[in-house]
C-alpha positions in Angstrom: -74.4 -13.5 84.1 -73.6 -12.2 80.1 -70.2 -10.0 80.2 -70.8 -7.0 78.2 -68.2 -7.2 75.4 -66.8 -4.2 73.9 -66.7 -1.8 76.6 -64.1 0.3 75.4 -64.8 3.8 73.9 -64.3 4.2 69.7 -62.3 7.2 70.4 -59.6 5.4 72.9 -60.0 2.6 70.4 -58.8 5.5 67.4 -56.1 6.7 70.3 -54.8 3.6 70.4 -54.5 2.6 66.7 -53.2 6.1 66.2 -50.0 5.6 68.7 -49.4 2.1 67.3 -49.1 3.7 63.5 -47.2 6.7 65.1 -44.7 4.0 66.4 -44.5 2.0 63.2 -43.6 5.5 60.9 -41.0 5.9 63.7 -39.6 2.6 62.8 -39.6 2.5 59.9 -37.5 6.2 59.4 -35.4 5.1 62.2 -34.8 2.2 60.4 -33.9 3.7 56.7 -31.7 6.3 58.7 -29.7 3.7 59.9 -29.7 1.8 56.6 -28.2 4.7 55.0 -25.7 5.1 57.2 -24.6 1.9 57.0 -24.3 2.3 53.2 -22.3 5.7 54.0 -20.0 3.6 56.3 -19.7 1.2 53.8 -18.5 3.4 51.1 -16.2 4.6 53.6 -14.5 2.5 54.9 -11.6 2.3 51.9 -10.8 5.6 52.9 -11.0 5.1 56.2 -8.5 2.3 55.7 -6.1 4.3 53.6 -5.8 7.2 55.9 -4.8 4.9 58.7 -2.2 3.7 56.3 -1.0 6.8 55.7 -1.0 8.4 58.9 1.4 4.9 60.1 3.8 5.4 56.8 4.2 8.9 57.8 4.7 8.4 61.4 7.2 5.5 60.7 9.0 7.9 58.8 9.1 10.9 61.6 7.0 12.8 59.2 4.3 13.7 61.8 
């Protein structure tokens, strides 16, 4: 007995397609967010470093 093929609906077919690329964009900005904050922490972390430095220095000298 032939198995009719294709028995979906083109508009669930479109519904589908349409969450997968809704999913992708997502990923995609979720993706250069984190990028970018990765280059923030990056740039960062020199300063980060330097105020740790400080903040021992000046407790090592009872200045805090």
């Amino acid at each position: 007995m032939p198995t009719s093929r294709g028995d979906i609906d083109t508009d669930s077919l479109l519904k589908i397609i349409l969450v997968l690329v809704v999913v992708w964009l997502a990923l995609e900005v979720i993706g250069a967010l984190i990028e970018s904050l990765a280059a923030v922490l990056g740039l960062a972390r020199p300063i980060v470093g330097l105020a740790v430095l400080a903040l021992i220095v000046l407790w090592l000298l009872d200045e805090i």
